[in-house]
N, C-alpha and C positions, 0 to 999 in steps of 0.2 A: 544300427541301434544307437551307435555313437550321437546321430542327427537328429534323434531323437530326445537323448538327453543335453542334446546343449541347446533343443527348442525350447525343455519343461525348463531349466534352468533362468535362460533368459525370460519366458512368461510368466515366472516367479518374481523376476526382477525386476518387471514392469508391476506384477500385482503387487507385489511389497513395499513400491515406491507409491502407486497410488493411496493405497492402506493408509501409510505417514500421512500421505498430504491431507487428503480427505481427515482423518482424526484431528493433523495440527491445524484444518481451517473449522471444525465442528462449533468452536467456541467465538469463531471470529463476528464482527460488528461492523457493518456496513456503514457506520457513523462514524467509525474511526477512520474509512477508506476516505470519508469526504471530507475530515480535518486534512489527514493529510496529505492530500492535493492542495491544500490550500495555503499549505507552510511555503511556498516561495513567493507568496504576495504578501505574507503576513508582518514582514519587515518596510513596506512603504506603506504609508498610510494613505496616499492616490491614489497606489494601484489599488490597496486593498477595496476603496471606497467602486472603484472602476468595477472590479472584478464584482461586488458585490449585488454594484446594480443587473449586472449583465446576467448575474448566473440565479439571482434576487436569495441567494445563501448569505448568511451573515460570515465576516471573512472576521478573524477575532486580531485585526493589525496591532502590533507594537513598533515601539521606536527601537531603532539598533540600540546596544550598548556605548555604541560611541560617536552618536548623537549625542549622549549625555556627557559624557569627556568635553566635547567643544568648547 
């Protein structure tokens, strides 16, 4: 019986972890997944224009902060 309750225990664990996940993605936005792939080009204005054509998303590039310093 022991093997039992440390099957229901663990299949608790797994359903309780699903539960979380599933509720904290409920509200999630697939728009937001595809800004942010895009944050490590978004500091060259090259790559971002590169990356832009190739994937034809708008990439929203800025200049570093110290570019401006120079």
């Amino acid at each position: 019986m022991n093997e039992w309750l440390y099957a229901l225990y663990c299949l608790s664990g797994v359903l309780f972890f699903y539960l979380v996940t599933s509720a904290c993605l409920r509200g999630h936005d697939r728009e937001v997944d595809d800004q942010t792939s895009l944050i490590p080009f978004a500091d060259d204005p090259l790559v971002a224009q590169r990356v832009e054509r190739a994937i034809g998303k708008p990439v929203p590039a800025v200049k570093p902060d110290a570019a401006f310093r120079a």
